[in-house]
C-alpha positions in Angstrom: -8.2 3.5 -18.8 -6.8 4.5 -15.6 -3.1 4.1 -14.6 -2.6 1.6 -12.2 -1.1 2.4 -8.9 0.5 -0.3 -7.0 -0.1 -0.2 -2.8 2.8 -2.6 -0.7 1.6 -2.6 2.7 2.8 -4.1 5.8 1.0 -4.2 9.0 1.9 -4.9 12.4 -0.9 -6.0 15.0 -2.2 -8.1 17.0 -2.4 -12.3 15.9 -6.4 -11.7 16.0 -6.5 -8.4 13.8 -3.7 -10.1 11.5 -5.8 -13.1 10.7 -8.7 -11.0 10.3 -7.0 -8.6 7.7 -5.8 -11.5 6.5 -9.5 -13.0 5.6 -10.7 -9.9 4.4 -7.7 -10.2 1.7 -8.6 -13.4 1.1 -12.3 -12.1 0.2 -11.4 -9.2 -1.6 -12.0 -10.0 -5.4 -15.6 -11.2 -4.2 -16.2 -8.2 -2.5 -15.0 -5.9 -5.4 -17.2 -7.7 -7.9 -20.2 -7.5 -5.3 -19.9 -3.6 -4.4 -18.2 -1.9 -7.3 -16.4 1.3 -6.1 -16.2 4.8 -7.2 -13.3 4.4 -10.3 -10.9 6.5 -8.1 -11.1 3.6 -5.5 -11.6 1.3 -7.6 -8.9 -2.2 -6.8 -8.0 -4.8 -9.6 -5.5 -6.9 -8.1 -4.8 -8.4 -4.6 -1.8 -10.6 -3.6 -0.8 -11.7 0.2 3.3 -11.1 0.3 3.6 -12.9 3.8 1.9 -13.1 6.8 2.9 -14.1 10.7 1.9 -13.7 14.3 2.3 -10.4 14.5 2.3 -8.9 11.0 1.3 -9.2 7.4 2.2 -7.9 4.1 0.1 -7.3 1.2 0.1 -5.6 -2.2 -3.4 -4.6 -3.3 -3.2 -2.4 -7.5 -5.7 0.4 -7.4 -6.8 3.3 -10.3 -4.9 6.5 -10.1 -3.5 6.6 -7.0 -2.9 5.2 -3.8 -5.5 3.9 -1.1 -4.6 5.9 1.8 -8.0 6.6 3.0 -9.2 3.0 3.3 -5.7 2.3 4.8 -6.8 5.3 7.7 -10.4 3.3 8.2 -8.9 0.0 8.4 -6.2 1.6 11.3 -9.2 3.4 13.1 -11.2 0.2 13.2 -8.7 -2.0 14.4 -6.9 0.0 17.4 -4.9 -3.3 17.5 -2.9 -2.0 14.8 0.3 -0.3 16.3 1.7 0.3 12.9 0.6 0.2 9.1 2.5 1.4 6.3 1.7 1.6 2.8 4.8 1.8 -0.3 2.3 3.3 -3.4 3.9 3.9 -6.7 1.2 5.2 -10.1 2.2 4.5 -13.7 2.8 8.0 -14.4 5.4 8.8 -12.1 3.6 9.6 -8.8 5.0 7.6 -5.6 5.1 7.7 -1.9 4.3 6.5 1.3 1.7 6.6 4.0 2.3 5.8 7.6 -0.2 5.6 10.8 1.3 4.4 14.2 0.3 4.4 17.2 2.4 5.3 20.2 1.7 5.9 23.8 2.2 9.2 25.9 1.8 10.0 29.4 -0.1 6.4 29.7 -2.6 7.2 26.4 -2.0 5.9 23.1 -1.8 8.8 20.2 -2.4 7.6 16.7 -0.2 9.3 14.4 -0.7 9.4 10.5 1.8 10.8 8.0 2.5 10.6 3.9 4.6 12.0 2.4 4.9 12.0 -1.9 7.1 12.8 -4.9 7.4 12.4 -8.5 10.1 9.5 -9.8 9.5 9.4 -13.3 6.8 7.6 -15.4 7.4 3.7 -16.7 8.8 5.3 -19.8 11.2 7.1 -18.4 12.2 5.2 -15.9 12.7 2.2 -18.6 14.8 4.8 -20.9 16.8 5.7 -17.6 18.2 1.9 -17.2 18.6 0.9 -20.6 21.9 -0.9 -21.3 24.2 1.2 -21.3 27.1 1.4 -24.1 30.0 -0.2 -22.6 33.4 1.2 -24.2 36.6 -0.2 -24.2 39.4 1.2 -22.9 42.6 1.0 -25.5 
């Protein structure tokens, strides 16, 4: 069983491309069970945070680690998107985060993609790292 690695990703874009990610969210489960991906891509869960004009926020649980190269096609097939980033966290302690924006220079727009990742502790140690704490007393 692979560990689950949740994605939290925000998007800023266009009203058209929003409500177009927006549908394709909305169709994800059907799609999954239609097209089953390699288990390293593979997505169990979906759930639409918020959404607006100008932005949306999902969180999308994956196997083993985060989705940063769907994330990359999404931003290169919708040049709309000015800004996507994606918040990934695995059970066994991986995290980080993934960032494309686009920017313009010198009147063209540049589309600039960065990540960055670290190691914060697995969900054991992380729930032995705030336990309760033994409160003393002072005499």
């Amino acid at each position: 069983m692979p560990n689950d690695c949740e994605n939290f990703v925000i998007v800023y874009a266009d009203e058209q491309t929003i409500q177009a990610i927006a549908e394709i969210g909305l169709r994800l489960p059907d799609l999954i069970k239609a097209h089953p991906l390699p288990e390293h891509l593979r997505m169990y869960d979906y759930a639409l945070k918020d959404v607006g004009a100008g932005a949306i926020a999902f969180r999308i649980t994956s196997a083993w680690g985060p989705l940063d190269d769907l994330f990359h096609l999404l931003v290169l097939e919708y040049p709309s998107i000015v800004f996507m980033k994606n918040e990934w966290c695995v059970e066994d302690g991986a995290a980080g985060v993934w960032v494309a924006e686009r920017y313009g220079e010198g009147g063209e727009t540049l589309l600039r993609v960065q990540s960055m990742h670290w190691d914060e502790g697995c969900l054991e140690e992380k729930a032995h790292r705030f336990r309760k704490a033994a409160v003393t007393q002072s005499p």
